[in-house]
Steps between C-alpha positions, in 0.01 A plus 500: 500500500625260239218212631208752393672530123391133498218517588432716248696367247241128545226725545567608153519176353160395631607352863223749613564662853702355791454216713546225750392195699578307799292379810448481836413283761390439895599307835414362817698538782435234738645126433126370436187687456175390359428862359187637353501561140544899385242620353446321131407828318694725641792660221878517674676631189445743223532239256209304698229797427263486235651653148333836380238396231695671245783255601493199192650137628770477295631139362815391631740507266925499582633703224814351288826621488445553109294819567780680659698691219737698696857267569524696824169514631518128407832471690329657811191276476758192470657625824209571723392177441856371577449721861169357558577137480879561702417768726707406785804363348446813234402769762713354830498849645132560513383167552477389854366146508504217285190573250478594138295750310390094341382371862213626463455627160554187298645405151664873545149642547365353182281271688085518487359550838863446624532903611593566167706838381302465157270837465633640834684764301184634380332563888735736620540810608217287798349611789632265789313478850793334672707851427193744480580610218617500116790305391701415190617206373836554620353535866304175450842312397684640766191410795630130411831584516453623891243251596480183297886479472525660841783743336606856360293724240688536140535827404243634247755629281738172516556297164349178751169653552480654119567108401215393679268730396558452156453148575133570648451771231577218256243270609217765506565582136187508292293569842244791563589728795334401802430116346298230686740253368336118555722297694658801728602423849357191576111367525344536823386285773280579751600502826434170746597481895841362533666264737861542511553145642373351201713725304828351668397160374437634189826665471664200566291258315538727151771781567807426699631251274601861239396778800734310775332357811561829647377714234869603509532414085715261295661503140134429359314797648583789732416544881114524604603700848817540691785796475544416100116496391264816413481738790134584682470795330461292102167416358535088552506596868153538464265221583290591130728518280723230624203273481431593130861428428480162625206402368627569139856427514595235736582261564767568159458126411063458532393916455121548582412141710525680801132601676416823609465385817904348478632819328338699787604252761881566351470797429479574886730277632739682260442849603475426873860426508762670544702739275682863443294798657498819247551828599218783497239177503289747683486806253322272214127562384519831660161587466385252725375221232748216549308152392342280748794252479787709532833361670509802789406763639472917313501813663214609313257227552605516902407887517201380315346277746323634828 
């Protein structure tokens, strides 16, 4: 397939390996809950496990557009980027919402503890617990495509997901396969019981005014639930990760004044509403080890318990 010649092809110009990056999040289902915090040690993600010791933290660095030498390569890179920051308007037919590849990965994933794409390249092939298994980059992409965007996979072999790739490959040039690159994902906060009710005045107090007072989205920033936001099945539909988001990225105007205890407090407010279900929900972490604040129900984990 055409995608794996690129890989190769950045792999060969120091890119090192493949990889990719996006994140995941819980809910509560009932309108208010004062819920006891998951357990504060406890890793829900690959990326959340202790690196190897033979792992080095690398600095984070966003490569320049200087350092690429081939015009088409460059071309590609110039594209990707063009697809992650217009996905829906550039990708209508496998796009089902109203999000962009940006809503979550800002400044077109350049962004330091914003859920950046920088290094990504470089951590894939990856061992994912959600699918059981080992996926490439191009799976990765294409998870957001059918949960965070609530649409259609791209073919692996399409020029669209080639763009992109090249586009992540870009920004992991110069980085070590299998980097611990500083500033990935997004830093971590330890979990705190919630109380959705003081979430709705939250919301409304610091996130309807761009979110809608219906989380239902305006020309500022997309829908936070509803038929046109990210579908259960996407990692901000966890209660975790959506808190971590938060915490560092909103509100857009005043980043990083909001308490644990508010981001948390959002965080599931946000998730407990309501929004697209995704199909085959159930056959994720297959062997039985979804994390303690995952959005529903497995098969696994229910043949699991006594």
């Amino acid at each position: 397939m055409r995608s794996r010649s690129l890989h190769a092809t950045w792999a060969g110009a120091g890119a090192a390996a493949l990889a990719g990056a996006l994140a995941a999040c819980g809910g509560q289902s009932d309108a208010r809950a004062d819920t006891p915090a998951v357990e504060a040690n406890m890793p829900t993600t690959v990326s959340e496990l202790p690196a190897p010791a033979f792992v080095k933290k690398v600095a984070y660095r966003i490569p320049d557009e200087k350092e690429i030498t081939d015009t088409m390569v460059l071309a590609s890179v110039r594209r990707g980027r063009a697809l992650v920051r217009h996905t829906k308007d550039s990708l209508p037919q496998f796009v089902g919402n109203d999000l962009q590849c940006v809503s979550c990965h800002a400044a077109d994933g350049t962004q330091k503890n914003g859920m950046p794409f920088v290094g990504v390249y470089a951590r894939f092939p990856q061992y994912r617990s959600r699918f059981g298994g080992v996926q490439i980059i191009d799976d990765r992409i294409n998870d957001c495509f059918r949960r965070s965007m609530n649409g259609k996979a791209l073919s692996s072999d399409s020029r669209e997901m080639r763009d992109i790739v090249a586009y992540m490959a870009f920004l992991s040039l110069g980085y070590p396969t299998g980097a611990d690159v500083e500033g990935q994902g997004f830093p971590k906060v330890d979990p705190v019981p919630t109380d959705t009710a003081r979430g709705a005045a939250l919301f409304a107090a610091k996130c309807a005014a761009c979110h809608g007072k219906s989380g239902e989205g305006t020309t500022a920033a997309p829908p936070t639930w509803g038929p046109r936001s990210f579908n259960v099945g996407a990692g901000m539909a966890r209660l975790r990760t959506a808190a971590g988001f938060i915490k560092e990225m909103m509100p857009q105007n005043a980043p990083r004044t909001l308490s644990a205890q508010e981001a948390y407090d959002l965080a599931a407010y946000v998730t407990s509403q309501p929004r697209p279900d995704f199909k085959g929900k159930e056959k994720d972490w297959p062997h039985g080890d979804p994390p303690p604040d995952a959005a529903y129900p497995t098969a696994a984990a229910r043949q699991q318990k006594p």
